[in-house]
C-alpha positions, 0 to 999 in steps of 0.5 A: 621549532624555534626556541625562546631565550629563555628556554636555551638559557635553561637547556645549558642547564641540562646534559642531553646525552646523559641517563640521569639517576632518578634523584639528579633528574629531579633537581634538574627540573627544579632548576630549570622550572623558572617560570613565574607560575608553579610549573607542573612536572610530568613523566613521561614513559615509553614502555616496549609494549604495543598498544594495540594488542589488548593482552598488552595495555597498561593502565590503571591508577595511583595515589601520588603520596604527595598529591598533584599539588592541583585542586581537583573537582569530582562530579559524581553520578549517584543517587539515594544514600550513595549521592549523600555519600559523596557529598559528605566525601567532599564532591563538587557535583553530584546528580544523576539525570539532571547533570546529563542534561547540564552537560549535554545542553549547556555544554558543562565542563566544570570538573576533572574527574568522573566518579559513577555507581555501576547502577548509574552507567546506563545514564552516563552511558549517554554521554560516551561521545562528549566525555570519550574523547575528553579523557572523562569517561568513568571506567572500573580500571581506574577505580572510577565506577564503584558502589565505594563512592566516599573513598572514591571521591576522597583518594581523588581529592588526595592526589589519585592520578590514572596512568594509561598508554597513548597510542604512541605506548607512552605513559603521560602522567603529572607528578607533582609541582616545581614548588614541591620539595626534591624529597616529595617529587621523589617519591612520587615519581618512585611510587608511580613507576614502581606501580607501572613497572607491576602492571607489566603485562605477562605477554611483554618482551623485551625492554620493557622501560624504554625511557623514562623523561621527566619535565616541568611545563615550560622546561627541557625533558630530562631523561632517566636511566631506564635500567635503575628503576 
């Protein structure tokens, strides 16, 4: 794939044969993110597991200390005292039936996150085929189908991000902004690294951080040193 100019202007910025420590690698991608917007900065993490044995999944969900640095809208699937309590929690959307069929009618997507009461999953349930394949659907791992609704919706707002193998045992997560200090990428990505490295399944062998690339959206990966984390 044929590069732009300025993406080769940034890659002599960057040392593809070196394993950089975790504080280089981001100030590297501070310099390299140069875009005119706030570009994101993402990790991305091979582990040696295989997905497809279920004794092998990594996944669950964090709060990044920092936050995203991206506003996040929650709908929320509750009724009765639980869906005045994620009102006051700070929920863009909140309904139960009604949003269903504003989703399933109206093609609705206006939300990033889908919170839900166990009492309320037969009615989500419905919207397994649109929401499945958009990443949307609640789920007890990530803390997403809970009675907690109030300290769902506020860890959400606070930056909670989930982190989950592809089919490929690659973790793709946001970490932050190019805006944020090197300090608060820093810890961010410590903390969700430290929170990957303790879901390692009993059953992995091996290597089980296999590498670890952090990039900003319109900038070259950087890799870190597997072995120092």
């Amino acid at each position: 794939m044929k590069r732009g100019k300025n993406y080769q202007e940034k890659m002599k910025l960057v040392d593809r044969q070196k394993l950089y420590d975790l504080d280089e690698a981001v100030e590297s991608v501070k310099k390299t993110a140069t875009a005119k917007f706030d570009e994101t900065v993402e990790a991305h993490i091979k582990l040696g597991v295989d997905s497809r044995h279920a004794d092998q999944q990594v996944r669950g969900a964090i709060v990044l200390p920092h936050g995203t640095g991206k506003s996040v809208k929650v709908l929320v699937f509750a009724k009765g005292d639980k869906a005045t309590e994620a009102t006051q929690a700070g929920a863009d959307y909140v309904g139960a039936e009604d949003m269903v069929e504003k989703i399933t009618k109206e093609n609705w997507f206006d939300f990033d996150v889908v919170v839900a009461t166990p009492d309320m999953m037969g009615v989500v349930g419905r919207l397994g085929r649109v929401l499945g394949p958009k990443g949307l659907m609640p789920n007890p791992k990530s803390g997403t189908v809970t009675f907690e609704v109030a300290k769902a919706v506020s860890d959400i707002k606070a930056g909670k991000v989930e982190y989950r193998l592809d089919k490929t045992n690659i973790i793709h997560v946001p970490v932050g902004k190019a805006s944020f200090t090197q300090e608060q990428l820093n810890e961010n990505l410590s903390v969700l690294l430290d929170a990957i490295k303790k879901a390692k399944p009993a059953s992995s062998k091996g290597t089980y951080f296999r590498s670890v690339t952090i990039t900003s959206t319109m900038g070259p990966g950087i890799k870190i040193n597997p072995a120092k984390i």
